[in-house]
C-alpha positions as CSV (number, residue, x, y, z in Angstrom):
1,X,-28.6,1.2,-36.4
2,X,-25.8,3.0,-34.5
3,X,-22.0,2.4,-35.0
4,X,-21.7,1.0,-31.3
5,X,-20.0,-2.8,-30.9
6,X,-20.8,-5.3,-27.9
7,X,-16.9,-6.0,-27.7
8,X,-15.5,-8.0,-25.5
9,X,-19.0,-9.5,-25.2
10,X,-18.6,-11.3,-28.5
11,X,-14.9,-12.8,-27.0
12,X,-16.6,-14.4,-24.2
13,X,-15.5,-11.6,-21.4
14,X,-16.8,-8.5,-19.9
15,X,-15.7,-5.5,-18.0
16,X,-19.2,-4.1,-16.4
17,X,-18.7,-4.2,-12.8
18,X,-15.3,-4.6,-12.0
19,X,-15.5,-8.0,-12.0
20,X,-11.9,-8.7,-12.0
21,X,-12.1,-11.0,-14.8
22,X,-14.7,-13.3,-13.7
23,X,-17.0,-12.7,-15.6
24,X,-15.2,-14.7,-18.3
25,X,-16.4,-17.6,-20.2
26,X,-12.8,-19.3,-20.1
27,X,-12.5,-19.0,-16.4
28,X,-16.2,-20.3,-15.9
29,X,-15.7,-23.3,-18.1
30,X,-12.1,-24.2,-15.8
31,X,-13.2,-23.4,-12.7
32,X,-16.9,-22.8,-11.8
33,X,-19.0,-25.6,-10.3
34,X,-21.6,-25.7,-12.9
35,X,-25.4,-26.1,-11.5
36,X,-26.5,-26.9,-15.0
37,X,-25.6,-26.5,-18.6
38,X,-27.0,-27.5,-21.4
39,X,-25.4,-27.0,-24.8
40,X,-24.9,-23.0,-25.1
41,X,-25.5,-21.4,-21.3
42,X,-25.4,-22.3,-17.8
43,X,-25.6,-21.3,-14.2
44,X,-22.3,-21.4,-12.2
45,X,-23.0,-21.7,-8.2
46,X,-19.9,-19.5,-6.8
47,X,-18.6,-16.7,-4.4
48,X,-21.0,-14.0,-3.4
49,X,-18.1,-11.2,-4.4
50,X,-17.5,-8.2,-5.9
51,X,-19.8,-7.8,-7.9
52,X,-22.9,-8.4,-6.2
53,X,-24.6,-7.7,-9.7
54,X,-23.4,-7.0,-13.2
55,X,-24.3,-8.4,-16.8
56,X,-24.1,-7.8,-20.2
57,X,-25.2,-8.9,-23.2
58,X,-25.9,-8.9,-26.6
59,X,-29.2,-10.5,-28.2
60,X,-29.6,-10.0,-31.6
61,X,-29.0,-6.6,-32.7
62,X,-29.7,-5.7,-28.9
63,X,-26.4,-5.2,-26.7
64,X,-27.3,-4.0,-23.1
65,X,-25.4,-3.7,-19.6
66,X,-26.6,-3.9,-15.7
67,X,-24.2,-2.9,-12.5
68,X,-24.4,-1.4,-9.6
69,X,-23.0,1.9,-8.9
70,X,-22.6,4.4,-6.2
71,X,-26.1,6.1,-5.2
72,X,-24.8,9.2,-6.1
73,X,-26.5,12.7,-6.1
74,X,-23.3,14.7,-5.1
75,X,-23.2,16.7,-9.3
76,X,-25.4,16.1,-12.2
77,X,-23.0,14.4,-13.6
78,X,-23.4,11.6,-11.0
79,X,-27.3,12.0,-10.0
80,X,-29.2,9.7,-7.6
81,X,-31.5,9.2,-10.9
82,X,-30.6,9.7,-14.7
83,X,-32.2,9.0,-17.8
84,X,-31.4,9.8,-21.8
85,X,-32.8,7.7,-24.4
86,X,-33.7,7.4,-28.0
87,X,-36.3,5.2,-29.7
88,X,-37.3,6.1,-33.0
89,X,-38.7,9.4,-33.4
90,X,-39.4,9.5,-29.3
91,X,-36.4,11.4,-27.6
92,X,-37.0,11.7,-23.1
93,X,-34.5,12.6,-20.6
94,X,-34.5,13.0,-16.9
95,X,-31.9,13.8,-14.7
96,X,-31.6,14.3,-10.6
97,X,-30.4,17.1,-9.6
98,X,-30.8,18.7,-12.9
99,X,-28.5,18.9,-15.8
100,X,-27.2,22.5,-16.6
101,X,-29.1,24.9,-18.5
102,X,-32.8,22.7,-17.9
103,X,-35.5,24.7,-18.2
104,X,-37.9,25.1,-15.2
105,X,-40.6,24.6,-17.9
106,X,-41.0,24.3,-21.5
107,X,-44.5,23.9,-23.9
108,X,-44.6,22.7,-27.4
109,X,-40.3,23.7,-27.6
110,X,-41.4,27.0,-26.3
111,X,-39.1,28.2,-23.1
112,X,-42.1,29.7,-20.9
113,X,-39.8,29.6,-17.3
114,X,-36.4,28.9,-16.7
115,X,-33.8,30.6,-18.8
116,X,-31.1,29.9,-20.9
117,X,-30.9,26.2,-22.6
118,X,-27.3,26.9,-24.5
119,X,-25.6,24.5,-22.1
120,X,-28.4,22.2,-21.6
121,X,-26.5,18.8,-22.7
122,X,-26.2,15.0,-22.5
123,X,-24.1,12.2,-23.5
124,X,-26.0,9.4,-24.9
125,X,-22.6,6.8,-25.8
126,X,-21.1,8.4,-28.7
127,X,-23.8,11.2,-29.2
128,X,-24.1,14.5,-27.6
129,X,-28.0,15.5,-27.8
130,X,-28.2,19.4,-27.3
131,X,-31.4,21.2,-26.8
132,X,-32.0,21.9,-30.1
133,X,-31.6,18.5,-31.4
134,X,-35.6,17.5,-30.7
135,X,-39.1,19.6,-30.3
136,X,-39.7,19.4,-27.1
137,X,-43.6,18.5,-26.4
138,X,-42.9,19.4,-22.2
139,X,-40.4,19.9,-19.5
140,X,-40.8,20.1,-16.5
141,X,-38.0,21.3,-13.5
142,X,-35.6,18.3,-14.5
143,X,-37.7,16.0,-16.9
144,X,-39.1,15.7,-20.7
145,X,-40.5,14.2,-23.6
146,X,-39.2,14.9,-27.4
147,X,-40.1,14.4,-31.2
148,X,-37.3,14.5,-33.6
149,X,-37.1,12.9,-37.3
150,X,-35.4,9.6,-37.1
151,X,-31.4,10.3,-36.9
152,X,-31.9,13.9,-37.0
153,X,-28.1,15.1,-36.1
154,X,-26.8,11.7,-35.8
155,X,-28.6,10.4,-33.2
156,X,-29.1,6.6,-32.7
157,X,-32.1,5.1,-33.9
158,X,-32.5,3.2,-30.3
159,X,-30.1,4.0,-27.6
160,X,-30.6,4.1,-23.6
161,X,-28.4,5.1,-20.3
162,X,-30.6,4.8,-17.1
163,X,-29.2,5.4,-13.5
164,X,-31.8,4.6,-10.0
165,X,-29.8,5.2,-7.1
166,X,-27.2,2.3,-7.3
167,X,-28.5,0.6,-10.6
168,X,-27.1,1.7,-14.0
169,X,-27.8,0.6,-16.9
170,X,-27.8,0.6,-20.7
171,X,-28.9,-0.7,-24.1
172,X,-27.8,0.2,-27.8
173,X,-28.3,-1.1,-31.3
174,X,-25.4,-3.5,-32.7
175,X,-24.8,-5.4,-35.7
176,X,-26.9,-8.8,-35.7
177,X,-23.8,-10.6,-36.3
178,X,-20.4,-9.9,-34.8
179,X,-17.5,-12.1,-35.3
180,X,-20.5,-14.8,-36.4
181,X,-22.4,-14.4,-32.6
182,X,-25.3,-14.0,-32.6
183,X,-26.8,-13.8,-28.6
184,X,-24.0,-13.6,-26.0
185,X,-24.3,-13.0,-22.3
186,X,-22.6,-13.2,-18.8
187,X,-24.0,-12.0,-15.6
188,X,-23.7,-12.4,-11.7
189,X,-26.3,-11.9,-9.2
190,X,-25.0,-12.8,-5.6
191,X,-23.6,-16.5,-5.7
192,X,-24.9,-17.3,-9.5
193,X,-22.7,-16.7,-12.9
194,X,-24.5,-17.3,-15.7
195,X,-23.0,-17.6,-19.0
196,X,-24.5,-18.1,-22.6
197,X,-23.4,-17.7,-26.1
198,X,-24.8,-19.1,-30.0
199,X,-23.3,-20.3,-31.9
200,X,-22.0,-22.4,-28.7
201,X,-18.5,-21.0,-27.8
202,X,-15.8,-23.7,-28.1
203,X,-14.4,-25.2,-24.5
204,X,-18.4,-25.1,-22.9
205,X,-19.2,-28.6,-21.0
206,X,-21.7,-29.0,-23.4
207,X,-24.0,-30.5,-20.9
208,X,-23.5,-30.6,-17.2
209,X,-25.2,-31.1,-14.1
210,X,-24.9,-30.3,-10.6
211,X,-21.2,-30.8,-12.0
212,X,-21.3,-34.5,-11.4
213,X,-22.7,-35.0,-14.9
214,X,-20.6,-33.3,-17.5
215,X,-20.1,-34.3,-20.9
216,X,-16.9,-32.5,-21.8
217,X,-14.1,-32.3,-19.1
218,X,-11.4,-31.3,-21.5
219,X,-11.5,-28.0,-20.2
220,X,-12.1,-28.7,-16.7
221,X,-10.0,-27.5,-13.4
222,X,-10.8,-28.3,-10.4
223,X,-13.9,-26.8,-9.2
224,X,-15.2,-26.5,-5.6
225,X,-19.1,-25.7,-4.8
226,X,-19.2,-22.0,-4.5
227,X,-15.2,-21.9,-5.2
228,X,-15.2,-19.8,-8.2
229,X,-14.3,-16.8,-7.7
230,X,-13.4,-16.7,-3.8
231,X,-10.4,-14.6,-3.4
């Protein structure tokens, strides 16, 4: 398991998308206009803003992120499509355009077009995987498959950043427990804000509908349909 945290995540907020604090349990329990809740997560009917998607969460020992990005393509640093992951004893990457020092096409780790590898590099979180640090089984002009021993040179057991055009994304191991959580999630997608978290995070409604129908207003503001977050 890597040494990577779900952070804020665990507190009931999150910074993917720059979301300008909205997506924050807190502010969703004051001020959204909650569809339904029941118990530990809901759906919040609010503003279609910035963002138009983002979520993150952590299930289990699984702690994954979703926003949208710019479409890209200018440096490989910043393709229109990226890939790097770990699983195992499986290692792929993919990257375009292509990543420094990428082969134009390599058999069984075995260079047979394309040059020098020395700078061929990626970041995958807190590990740099360098050419070296799998066998390569192929690769091909800006794509391949890897085997590598399990953790070989630090790498994370299971550990993936993915960019399409204007979708990034990624997912790394965590602890199964942090700070006593367990699963803990908030998202966005156009006018819905969903929020979830076990054990139940303290100041939820507990059970609400079509906002009408909620069993604990102690921490409630004064909501409007689709008011939450409306600048």
């Amino acid at each position: 398991m890597g040494n990577a945290a779900s952070g804020d995540i665990v507190k009931g907020t999150s910074k993917v998308g720059g979301n300008n604090g909205l997506l924050s349990a807190d502010a969703m329990f004051k001020d959204g206009w909650w569809l339904n809740y029941c118990f530990c997560g809901g759906r919040v009917v609010g503003a279609i803003d910035n963002p138009l998607l983002a979520s993150e969460g952590k299930q289990l020992c699984e702690h994954a992120t979703c926003e949208l990005t710019g479409i890209g393509g200018d440096t490989p640093e910043n393709p229109y499509c990226g890939d790097v992951a770990a699983c195992l004893c499986f290692s792929s990457q993919c990257n375009f355009p292509k990543v420094e020092g990428s082969p134009t096409c390599a058999i069984c780790n075995k260079v047979v077009a394309g040059g020098d590898t020395s700078g061929w590099k990626h970041q995958l979180f807190e590990y740099e995987m360098k050419w070296d640090h799998q066998f390569w089984l192929y690769y091909l002009l800006c794509l391949g498959e890897a085997l590598h021993m399990p953790a070989q040179s630090g790498k994370p057991l299971l550990a993936m950043k993915r960019k399409m055009l204007c979708i990034e994304e990624g997912l790394q191991c965590v602890q199964l427990s942090e700070e006593g959580i367990f699963c803990a999630s908030l998202g966005t997608v156009l006018c819905f804000w969903d929020q979830c978290q076990f054990p139940p995070k303290a100041g939820n409604p507990k059970f609400a509908c079509l906002n009408f129908i909620r069993l604990d207003k102690t921490s409630m503001g004064s909501p409007s349909f689709m008011g939450y977050g409306k600048k």
